[in-house]
N, C-alpha and C positions, 0 to 999 in steps of 0.2 A: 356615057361614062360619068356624069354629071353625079349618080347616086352611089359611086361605086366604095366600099370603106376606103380611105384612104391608110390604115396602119396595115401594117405587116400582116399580122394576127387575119387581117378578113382577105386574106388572098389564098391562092390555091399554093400548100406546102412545098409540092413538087417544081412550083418556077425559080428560076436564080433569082437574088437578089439585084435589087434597080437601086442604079447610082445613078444621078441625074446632075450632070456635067453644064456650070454655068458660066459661059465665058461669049463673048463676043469678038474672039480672034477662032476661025475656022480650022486651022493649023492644029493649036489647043485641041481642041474640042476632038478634032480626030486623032491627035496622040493619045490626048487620055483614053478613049473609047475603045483603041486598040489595047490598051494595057489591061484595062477592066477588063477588058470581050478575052484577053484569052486567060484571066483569073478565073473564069467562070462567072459572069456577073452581066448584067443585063444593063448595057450603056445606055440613059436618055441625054438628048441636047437640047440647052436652051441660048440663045443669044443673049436675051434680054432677063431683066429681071421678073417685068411682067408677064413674061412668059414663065419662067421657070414657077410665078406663083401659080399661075394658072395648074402646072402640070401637078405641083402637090395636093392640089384643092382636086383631083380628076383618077390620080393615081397613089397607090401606095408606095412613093417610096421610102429608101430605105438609107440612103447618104444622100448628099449634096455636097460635090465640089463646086465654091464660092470661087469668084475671081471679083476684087471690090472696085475694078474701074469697069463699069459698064456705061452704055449710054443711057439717057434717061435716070432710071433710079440708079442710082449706085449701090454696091455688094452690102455693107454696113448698114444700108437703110432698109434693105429686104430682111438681111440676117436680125435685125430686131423685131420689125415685125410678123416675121416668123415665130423666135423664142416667146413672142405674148400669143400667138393662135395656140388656146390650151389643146385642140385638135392635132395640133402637128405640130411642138415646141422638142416631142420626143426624137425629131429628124433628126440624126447627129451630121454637122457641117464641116467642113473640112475649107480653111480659107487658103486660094492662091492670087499672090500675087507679083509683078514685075517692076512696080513702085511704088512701092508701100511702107510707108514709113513707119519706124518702130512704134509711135505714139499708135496710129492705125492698127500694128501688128496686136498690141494692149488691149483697144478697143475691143476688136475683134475676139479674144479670148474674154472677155470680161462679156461681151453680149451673146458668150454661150457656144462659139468654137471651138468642137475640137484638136484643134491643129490648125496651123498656121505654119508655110513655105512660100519659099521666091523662084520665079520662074528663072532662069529656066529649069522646068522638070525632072528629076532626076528616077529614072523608071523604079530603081528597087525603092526609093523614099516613097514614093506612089504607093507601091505594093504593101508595103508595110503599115503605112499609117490609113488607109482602107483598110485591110484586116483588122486592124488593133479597133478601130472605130463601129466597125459591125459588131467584133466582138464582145466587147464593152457596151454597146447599145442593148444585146440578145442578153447576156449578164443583168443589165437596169431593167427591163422587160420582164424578164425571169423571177424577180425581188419582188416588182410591183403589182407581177400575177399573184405573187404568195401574200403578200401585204395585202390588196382588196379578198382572198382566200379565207383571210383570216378574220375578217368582217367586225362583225361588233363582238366576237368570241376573242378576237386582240388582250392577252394577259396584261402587257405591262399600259397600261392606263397611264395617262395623264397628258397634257399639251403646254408644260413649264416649260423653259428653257434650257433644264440642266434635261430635262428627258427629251425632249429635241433631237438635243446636243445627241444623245444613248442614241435613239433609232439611228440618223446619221450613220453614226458609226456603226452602228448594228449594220445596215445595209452594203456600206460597206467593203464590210470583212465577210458577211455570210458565204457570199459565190466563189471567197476562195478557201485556198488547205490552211492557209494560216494556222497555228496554235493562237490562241486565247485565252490570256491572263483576267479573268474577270475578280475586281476587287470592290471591297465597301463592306461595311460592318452587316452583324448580323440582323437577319429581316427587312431589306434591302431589295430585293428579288434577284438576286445575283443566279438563283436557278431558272427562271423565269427568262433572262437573259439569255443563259446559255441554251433552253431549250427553242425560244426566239431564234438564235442563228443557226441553229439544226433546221428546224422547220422553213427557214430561210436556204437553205444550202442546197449545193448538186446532190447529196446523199440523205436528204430528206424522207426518202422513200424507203432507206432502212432505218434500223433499231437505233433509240438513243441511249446507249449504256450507260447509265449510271453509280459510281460510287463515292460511297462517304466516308474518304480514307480516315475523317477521326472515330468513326463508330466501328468500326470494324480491329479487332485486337492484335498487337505489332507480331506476334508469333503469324497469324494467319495471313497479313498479308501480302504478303508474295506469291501467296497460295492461288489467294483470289484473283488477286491481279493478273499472274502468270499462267495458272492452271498448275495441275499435279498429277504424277504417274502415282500409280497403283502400288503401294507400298512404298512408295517415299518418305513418309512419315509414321506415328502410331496414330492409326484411325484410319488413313486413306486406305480406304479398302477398294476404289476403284480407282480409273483414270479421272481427270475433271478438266475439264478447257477452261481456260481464267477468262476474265472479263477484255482483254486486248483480243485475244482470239475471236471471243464472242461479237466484238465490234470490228472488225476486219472491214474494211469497206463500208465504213458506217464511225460515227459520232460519240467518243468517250468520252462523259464528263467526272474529273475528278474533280470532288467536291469535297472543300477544307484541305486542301492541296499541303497546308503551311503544316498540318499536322503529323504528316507522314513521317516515318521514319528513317534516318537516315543510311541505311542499308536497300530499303526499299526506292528510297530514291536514286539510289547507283544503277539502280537494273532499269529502271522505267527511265533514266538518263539513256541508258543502251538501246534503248527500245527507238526512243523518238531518235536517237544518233542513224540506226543503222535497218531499224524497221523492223529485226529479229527479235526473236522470242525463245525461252525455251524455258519451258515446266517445269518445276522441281521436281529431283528426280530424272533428271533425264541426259543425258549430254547432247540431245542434237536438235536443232533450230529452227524454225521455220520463218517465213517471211509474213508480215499483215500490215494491211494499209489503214491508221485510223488516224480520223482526225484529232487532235487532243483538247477538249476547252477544261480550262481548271479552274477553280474557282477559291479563295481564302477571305478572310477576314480580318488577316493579322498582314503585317507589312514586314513583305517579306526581303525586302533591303536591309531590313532592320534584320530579322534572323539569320539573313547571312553574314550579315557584322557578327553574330553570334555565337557562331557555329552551328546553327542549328538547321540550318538550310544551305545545301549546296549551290556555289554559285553558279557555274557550266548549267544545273538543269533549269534555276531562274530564269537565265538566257534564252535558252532553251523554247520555256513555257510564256515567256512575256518578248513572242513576235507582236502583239498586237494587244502591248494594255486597254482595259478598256473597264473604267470606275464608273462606280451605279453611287446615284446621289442620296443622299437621306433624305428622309420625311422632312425635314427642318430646311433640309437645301430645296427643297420642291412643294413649298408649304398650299401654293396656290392649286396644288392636286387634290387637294384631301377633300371638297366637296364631292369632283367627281368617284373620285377611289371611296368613299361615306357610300356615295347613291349605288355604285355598281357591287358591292359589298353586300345591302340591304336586299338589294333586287336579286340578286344570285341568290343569298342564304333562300330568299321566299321561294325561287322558284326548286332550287334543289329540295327541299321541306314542303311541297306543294300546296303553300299557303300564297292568299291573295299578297300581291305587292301594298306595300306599306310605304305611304308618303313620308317624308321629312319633314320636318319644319326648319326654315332657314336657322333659327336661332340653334340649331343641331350643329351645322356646318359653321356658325361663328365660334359655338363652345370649342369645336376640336379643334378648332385651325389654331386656338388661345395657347391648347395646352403643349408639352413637352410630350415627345415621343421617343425617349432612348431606344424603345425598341421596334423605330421605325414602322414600314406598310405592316409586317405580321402584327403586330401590338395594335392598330390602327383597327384592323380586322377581325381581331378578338373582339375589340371592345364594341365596333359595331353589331356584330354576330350577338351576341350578350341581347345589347340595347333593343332588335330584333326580336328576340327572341320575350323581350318583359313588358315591349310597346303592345298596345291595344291597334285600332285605326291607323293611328300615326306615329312615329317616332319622335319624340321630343325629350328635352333637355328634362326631364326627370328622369328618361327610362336610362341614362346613361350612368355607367358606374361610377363612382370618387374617384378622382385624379388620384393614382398613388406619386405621382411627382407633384403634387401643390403644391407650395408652402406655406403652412396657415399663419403666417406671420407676414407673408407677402403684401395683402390690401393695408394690414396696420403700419407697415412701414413707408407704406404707398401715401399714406397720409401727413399732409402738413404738419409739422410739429410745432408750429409758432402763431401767435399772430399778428395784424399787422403791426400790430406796438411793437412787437418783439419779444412780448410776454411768453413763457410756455403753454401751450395747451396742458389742458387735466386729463388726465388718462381715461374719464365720462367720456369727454369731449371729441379725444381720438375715436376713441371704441363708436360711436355715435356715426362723425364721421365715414367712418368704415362701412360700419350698419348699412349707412344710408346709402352708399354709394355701393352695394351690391344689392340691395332691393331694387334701386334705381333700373340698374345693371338688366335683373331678372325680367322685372317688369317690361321692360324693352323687348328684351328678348321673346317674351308672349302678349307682344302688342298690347301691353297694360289690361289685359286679362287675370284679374285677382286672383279668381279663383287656380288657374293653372299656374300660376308666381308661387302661389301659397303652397300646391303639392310640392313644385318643384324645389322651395325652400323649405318644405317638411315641417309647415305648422298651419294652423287652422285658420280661414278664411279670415274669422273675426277678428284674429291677432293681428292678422296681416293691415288691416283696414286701420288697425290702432296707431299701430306702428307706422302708416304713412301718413296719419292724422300729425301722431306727436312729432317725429322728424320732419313734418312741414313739404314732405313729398306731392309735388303734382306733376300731373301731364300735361306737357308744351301744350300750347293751346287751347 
């Protein structure tokens, strides 16, 4: 048995699952084995703790009931060296105990238990916090099958903190019905998101419906949303199934959610209230099961102070806010989101991949992006598309947010006397400190300073003569 997997995944599907019961009171051990054994579950015992290691390191299982007074090692010292074997930290543990003190109870959760009780046993609490623990583990399982699934083809990019924080909660919320309030200004990836915990979810396997309740016009959309009978309106010359229909057991994303209007918000209220449906055109109803993620840009606490947003459907749609951070809150992204930007555009365009030059990834991190990842990806796509061999800070377009009064005000205006500089003297200044600047950024290579500052080699060379320009060293 020495070779056997030890995770769930490399056993035969058709065996029950193995609870592996650690206590060194024999009483124990055979109560709990009895409750398991007739849940359907395949009871192991250990006494000790070095046994129970043994048996994880031999066998798959699938729980551990912890008891933390044993002889030898005690329950707490196994339970940690458990959660660090990256092999088996995914065990989920179940601690009991008969004197165990609150501080221990803390411990105990804090080194990755989940659940903590005091003997004596009470058989439904058994029952129940075993189920919950299985299921909750086949749920983390489930997520982490579809997160390595999604490999290096993974959309939302980057490993900040504030995107972190996103997957997290992405993970989550995916494996259940929740609704989902997805918010954060435009070009953000707030769709990106939402098709993340589709592709994350039980209903993965069906359609992800998508619409854009502000492109689509307030006359039609109930139409679309709902579906329409066959002369309900002028034009409908057939029946039409709406987009709730359409996603029946399966994933609707309303996108610009804040946009809709408020007549269309009263039905699509009824909808998520009672699950029915019914066409325009029609009087009678029918039932569909979808999940809802919505998505805005505006804040919509504020439109409800408005009137302009209903507050019941707010409620409604915001089980489980969940805000996407801006380029400027996730700034430490943008190298990698630059490289995967470049490397896609080449391969979808089946040209060779096109290196960077770091000084690429200094300029953008510099600048201001109001319009967030999509603006990001424009302008690399661009730069892409103008570079030769490599990518560098010539082939990128003007900052339309610069402000060319930015470096002159950047500048000293005095000096040590207290005297004013002369407006040469600023302007100079300035000069020099964005030659300086450039030159850095292409390893004090002239000649590519000179394109990238769009003047002629020789000027350049004058200009670091007269400004008194050198390189360290």
């Amino acid at each position: 048995m020495a070779g056997a997997d030890p995770s769930p995944e490399g056993r035969d599907p058709g065996l029950s699952l193995k609870v592996l019961v650690v206590d060194d009171e024999r009483n124990i051990r055979r109560a709990l084995g009895l409750i398991l054994d007739s849940e359907g579950y395949a009871p192991l015992e250990a006494e000790t703790a070095e046994r129970a290691r043994e048996l994880v390191r031999t066998q798959p299982i699938d729980l551990v009931i912890l008891d933390l007074m044993l002889p030898k090692m005690n329950g707490l010292t196994w339970l940690e060296q458990l959660k660090q074997d990256p092999l088996r930290r995914h065990i989920p543990v179940i601690v009991i105990s008969g004197h165990a003190s609150g501080e221990e109870a803390a411990t105990a959760i804090k080194l990755g238990a989940v659940d903590f009780f005091e003997k004596p046993l009470q058989r439904e609490r058994v029952r129940l916090s075993v189920r919950q623990a299985l299921e909750n583990a086949s749920l983390v399982r489930q997520v982490q099958a579809m997160s390595r699934a999604l490999g290096p083809h993974r959309e939302m990019i980057g490993d900040s903190a504030a995107m972190q924080a996103v997957h997290r909660q992405i993970e989550r919320v995916a494996p259940t019905k929740a609704n989902v309030l997805i918010t954060g200004p435009s070009g953000t990836g707030k769709e990106l998101v939402s098709r993340l915990i589709h592709r994350l979810s039980t209903r993965r396997d069906e359609p992800f419906v998508k619409v854009n309740c502000a492109a689509i016009p307030r006359e039609l959309i109930e139409s679309e949303l709902f579906g329409h009978e066959k002369g309900a309106f002028t034009g409908a010359e057939r029946s039409k199934r709406g987009l709730f229909e359409q996603a029946h057991g399966a994933t609707l994303f309303l996108d610009e959610i804040g946009d809709m209007d408020l007549a269309a918000q009263a039905k699509v209220l009824r909808v998520l209230q009672s699950g029915e449906v019914s066409r325009v055109g029609s009087e009678s109803t029918f039932f569909v099961d979808v999940r809802v993620l919505a998505a805005t840009n505006k804040r919509l606490d504020e439109e409800v102070a408005a009137g302009r947003f209903r507050e019941d459907l707010y409620f409604r749609l915001n089980v489980f806010p969940l805000s996407v951070p801006t380029l400027d809150e996730r700034r430490e992204d943008i190298p990698k989101l630059v490289t995967s930007f470049a490397s896609q555009f080449c391969s979808d365009n089946g040209i060779a991949d096109k290196p960077i030059h770091p000084a690429v990834h200094a300029a953008l991190m510099r600048r201001q992006w109001p319009g967030n990842v999509r603006e990001l990806r424009n302008v690399v796509e661009r730069a892409t598309i103008l570079a030769g061999d490599e990518i560098t800070i010539a082939d990128l377009p003007e900052d339309p947010h610069a402000d060319p009064f930015e470096e002159v005000l950047a500048t000293p205006s005095f000096r040590a006397d207290g005297s004013r500089l002369t407006l040469r003297e600023v302007r100079e200044q300035a000069e020099r400190r964005y030659i300086v600047e450039t030159l850095e950024a292409f390893d004090w290579n002239v000649s590519r300073a000179a394109t990238a500052l769009g003047i002629e080699r020789t000027n350049l060379h004058k200009k670091i003569r007269a400004l008194g320009i050198q390189r360290p060293g």
